[in-house]
Every structure is written in structure tokens, then in C-alpha cells.
N, C-alpha and C positions, 0 to 999 in steps of 0.2 A: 460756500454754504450761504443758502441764502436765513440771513437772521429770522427776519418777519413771518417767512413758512416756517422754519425751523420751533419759533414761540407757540406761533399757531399750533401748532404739530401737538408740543408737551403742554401747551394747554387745555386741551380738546382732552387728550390723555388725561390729565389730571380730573378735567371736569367729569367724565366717564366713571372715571375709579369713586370720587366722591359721590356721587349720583346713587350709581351699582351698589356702593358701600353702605351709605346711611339706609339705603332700603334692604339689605341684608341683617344688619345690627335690627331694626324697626321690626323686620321679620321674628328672628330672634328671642327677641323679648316678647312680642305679642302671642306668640305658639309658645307663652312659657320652659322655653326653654333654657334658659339664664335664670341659675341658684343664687338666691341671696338678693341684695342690694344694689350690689354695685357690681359691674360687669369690664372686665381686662381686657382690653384692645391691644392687640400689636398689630401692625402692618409692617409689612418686609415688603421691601422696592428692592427686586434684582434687573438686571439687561444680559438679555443673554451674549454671552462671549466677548462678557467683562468683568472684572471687578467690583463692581455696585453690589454693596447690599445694605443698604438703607434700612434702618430700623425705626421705628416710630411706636410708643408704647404710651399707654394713659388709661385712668380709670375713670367710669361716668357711672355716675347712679342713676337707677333702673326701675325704681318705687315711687 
């Protein structure tokens, strides 16, 4: 395996996901559709035809 591609690879991936992501939540909020204040995030990171399931959870305020 080559490392260097390999980094590349998951970080291209990552940067996408974060990209894709903060303009979805941005969406979100702006088409008022997020009650209250403060708005629940999870992200779930699976790989298919493996065990991964990555969870990541946090709350941000939205006022």
C-alpha cells in the first residue's frame, strides 16, 4: 500500500464530507428549519464490508 496515496485518498474524503457537511447544517438553519437554539449533530462514519461505525455527536448554537 502505498502511504502517501493512501493519506491523500482519506483526506480528499474528509475534506468533501466537511465541505458537503457545513453547507448542509448552513442550509438547515437558514430555511429555518432547526427548532430552538441549539441544533444536535451526529455524524456516523461506516465502510462498507466492515466494522466501522464511527460515531461523532455535539451540539452548536444556532441564534
Amino acid at each position: 500500500m502505498d502511504e502517501d496515496a493512501f493519506n491523500m485518498a482519506v483526506r480528499k474524503f474528509l475534506k468533501e464530507v466537511g465541505v458537503t457537511s457545513q453547507r448542509e447544517i448552513e442550509r438547515i438553519v437558514r430555511e429555518h428549519k432547526a427548532s430552538g437554539d441549539r441544533l444536535k449533530l451526529r455524524m456516523t462514519l461506516t465502510a462498507e464490508g466492515t466494522p466501522l461505525n464511527h460515531v461523532v455527536e455535539s451540539e452548536i448554537d444556532v441564534h
